[in-house]
Each structure stands twice: as C-alpha cells, then as structure tokens.
N, C-alpha and C positions, 0 to 999 in steps of 0.2 A: 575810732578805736572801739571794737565788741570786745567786753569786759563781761564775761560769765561769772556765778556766785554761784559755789556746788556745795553744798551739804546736807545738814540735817535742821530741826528743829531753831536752831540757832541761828540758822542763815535761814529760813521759813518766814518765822516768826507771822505768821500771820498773813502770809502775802495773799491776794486775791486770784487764785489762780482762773477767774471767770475773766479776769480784765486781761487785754491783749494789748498795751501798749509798749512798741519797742520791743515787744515778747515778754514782758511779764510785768506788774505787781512788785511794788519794794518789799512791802510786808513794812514793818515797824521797830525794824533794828537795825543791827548795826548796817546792812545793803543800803538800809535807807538812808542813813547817815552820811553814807560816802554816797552813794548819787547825788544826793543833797548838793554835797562841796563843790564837787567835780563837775553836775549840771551847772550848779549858778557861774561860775567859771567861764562856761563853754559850752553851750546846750548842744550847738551840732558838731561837738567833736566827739562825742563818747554816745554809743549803745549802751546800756546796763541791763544785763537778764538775772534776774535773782530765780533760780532753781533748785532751790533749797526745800526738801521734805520732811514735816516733822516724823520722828523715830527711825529716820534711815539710819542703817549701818553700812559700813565701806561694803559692804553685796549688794547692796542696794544700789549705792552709785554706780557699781561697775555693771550691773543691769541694767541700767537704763543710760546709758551715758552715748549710746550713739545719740538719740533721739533726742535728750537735754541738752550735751556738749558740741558734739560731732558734726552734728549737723548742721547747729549754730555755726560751726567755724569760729570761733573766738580769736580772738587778739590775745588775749588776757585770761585766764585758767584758774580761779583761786578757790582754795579747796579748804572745808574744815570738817573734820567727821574723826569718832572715838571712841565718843563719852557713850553713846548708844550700844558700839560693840560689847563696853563693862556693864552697862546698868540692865540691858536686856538679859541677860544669864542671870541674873538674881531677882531682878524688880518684878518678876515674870513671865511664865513660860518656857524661860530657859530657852530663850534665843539669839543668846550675845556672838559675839564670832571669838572666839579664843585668839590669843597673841599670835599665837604661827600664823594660823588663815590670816588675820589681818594683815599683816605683812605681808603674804603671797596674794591677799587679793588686791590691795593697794598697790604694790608691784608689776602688776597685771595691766591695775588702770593706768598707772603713770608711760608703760611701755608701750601700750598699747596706742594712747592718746598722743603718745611724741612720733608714732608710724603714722599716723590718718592727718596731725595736725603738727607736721615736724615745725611752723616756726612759732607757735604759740607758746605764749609765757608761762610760768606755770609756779604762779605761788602758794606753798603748803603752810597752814596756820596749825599752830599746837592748841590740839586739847584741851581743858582746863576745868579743872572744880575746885570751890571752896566750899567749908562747911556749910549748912543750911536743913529746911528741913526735907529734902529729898536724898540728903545724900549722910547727914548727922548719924543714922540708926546701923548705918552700915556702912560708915565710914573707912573702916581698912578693906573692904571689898572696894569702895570708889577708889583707894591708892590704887589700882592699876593702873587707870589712866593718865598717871602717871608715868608705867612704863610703855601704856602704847605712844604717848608723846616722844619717847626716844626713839621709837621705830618711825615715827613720823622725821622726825630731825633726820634721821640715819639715811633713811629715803631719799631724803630732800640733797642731802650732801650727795648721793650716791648716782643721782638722776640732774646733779646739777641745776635743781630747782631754785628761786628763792624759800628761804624758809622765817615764819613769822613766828616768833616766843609770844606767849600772852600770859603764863601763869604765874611768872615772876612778877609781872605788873598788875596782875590779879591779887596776890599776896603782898604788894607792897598798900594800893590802894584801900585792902581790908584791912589791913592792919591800922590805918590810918584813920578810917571812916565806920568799917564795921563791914561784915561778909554779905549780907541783906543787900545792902545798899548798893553792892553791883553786880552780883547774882541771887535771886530774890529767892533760890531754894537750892542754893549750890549749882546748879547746871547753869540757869536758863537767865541771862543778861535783865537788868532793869535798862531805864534810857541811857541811866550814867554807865552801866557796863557796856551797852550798845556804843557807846561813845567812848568808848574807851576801846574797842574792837576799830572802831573805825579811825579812830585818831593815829594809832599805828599802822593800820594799814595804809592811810594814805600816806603816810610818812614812808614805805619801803617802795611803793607805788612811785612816788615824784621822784623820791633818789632812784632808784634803780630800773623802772620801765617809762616813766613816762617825763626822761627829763629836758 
C-alpha cells in the first residue's frame, strides 16, 4: 500500500529531501510518527512518501501535484494545507490565497486527482491554530482558518472524502496542558502535537482504509 503525505510545513517538517528512500525523508513529525507505527507493524506492506513543503499554499499543491502525487500513483492521498493561505496575506508580502480561490483551487485538486487516480483514498485534515507567538499579535486575522477549515470539511463531504478534525483536539489538549506544549508558536506541532496528528490519523486510517 503507497501512502503519500501532501502539505506544507507541517507535514515538511524537516524532511531530507537529499535522501531517496522509498521516495522520500519522514522529516520529524507527525509522517514520521505514523510510518513509525505502521512500518514496525509491517515493513513490506506499506510505501510512505512524505511530500510535504514548508510555506506551500493550496497553489502550490496543485502545481506541483502531477510530479509529487500523480505520478506516484498512491494508494492513500492525505492532505493538510490552510494555515499558509491566512498567514501569507499578512505575515508578509501579501501572498495568502483568499477564501474563494482556496476553495476553487482545492476543488481543482480534489477533481482533478479522483480523474488521473480514480481509486485512490483520499483523506482531508483540518487546519488548525492555537494561540502562541506566531500567531498571539494577530490573532483575529489567524481566526480565518478557521473558516477555511469548513471549506475543507465541505470539500471533504462533497468529494466523498474521508475528513480528519484536529482543532477540537488541539483546544481540548491546550487547555489541559497549555498551547506551547503542542504547537510551540501556534502553527507549527511540538513532538507531542506531532503525536497527536498522528494518533488520529492512524485511528481513521485502520478503521476506515486500512482494515
């Protein structure tokens, strides 16, 4: 089973994209975490390619997705990309993608991607920020991605995807522990929020694709 990881910075995380085993570098998040599980399990039942680029936004995916995705052929399609569209129109440069385009370019990829690779899975993960210091100073400009999360959900229901919630369990955890503690500036995952991305994904992964 080829199992692709498409995002941004979050799904990145570091990955070495000099190394070419199996097609890619975990990197040191949450990819890594679930290859982790899933290899010790079963080393020769699962591919895992982590294609994940820091600062992409959904134009970016859908740029590059024959060559990352496509080509690959995947089994497995899971997607996480948002927080880039909102923080680039402010954080600098003024190159985030506005609500509409997001949704018309995501819409694009999802259709596009179910024509080239009609029996591939294809699970969408939400969005998600808590306060911290990337996102603290300009905190109701970060409340949008919050509504590109429901464009994501909407998607998801729409394309008959599976769809993955995290921000609710993001906000139950901080509240518990403290917002640092599993995204170390609001965006970007510590190991415990890495593992907290990965703990639900394998959990909709065994129930629903791979049981």
């Amino acid at each position: 089973m080829k199992i692709l990881f498409y995002g941004d910075s979050i799904t990145d995380d570091s990955r070495n994209r000099e190394i070419d085993f199996k097609g890619s570098s975990y990197g040191f998040g949450y990819v890594r975490a679930v290859a982790g599980k899933l290899l010790s399990e079963n080393p020769l039942k699962y591919e895992i390619y982590n294609r994940g680029i820091s600062g992409n936004r959904i134009t970016d995916l859908y740029s590059r997705v024959k060559i990352h995705c496509w080509n690959l052929e995947p089994d497995v399609l899971s997607i996480l990309i948002g927080v880039n569209d909102v923080w680039h129109e402010f954080g600098g440069g003024r190159n985030g993608v506005d609500i509409k385009r997001f949704e018309k370019v995501y819409r694009m990829l999802l259709e596009d991607t179910k024509e080239v690779l009609p029996n591939v899975k294809i699970l969408l993960i939400e969005p998600f920020i808590l306060q911290g210091s990337a996102t603290q100073a300009q905190w109701d400009l970060f409340l949008q991605v919050k509504d590109y999360a429901k464009v994501v959900e909407k998607l998801a229901k729409e394309y008959d995807t599976l769809y993955m919630p995290l921000q609710e369990k993001f906000d139950q955890a901080a509240a518990q522990y403290g917002a640092q503690a599993y995204l170390a500036d609001g965006v970007h995952p510590t190991v415990a929020g890495a593992q907290l991305i990965a703990d639900e994904w394998i959990k909709i992964f065994k129930r629903e694709i791979d049981k």
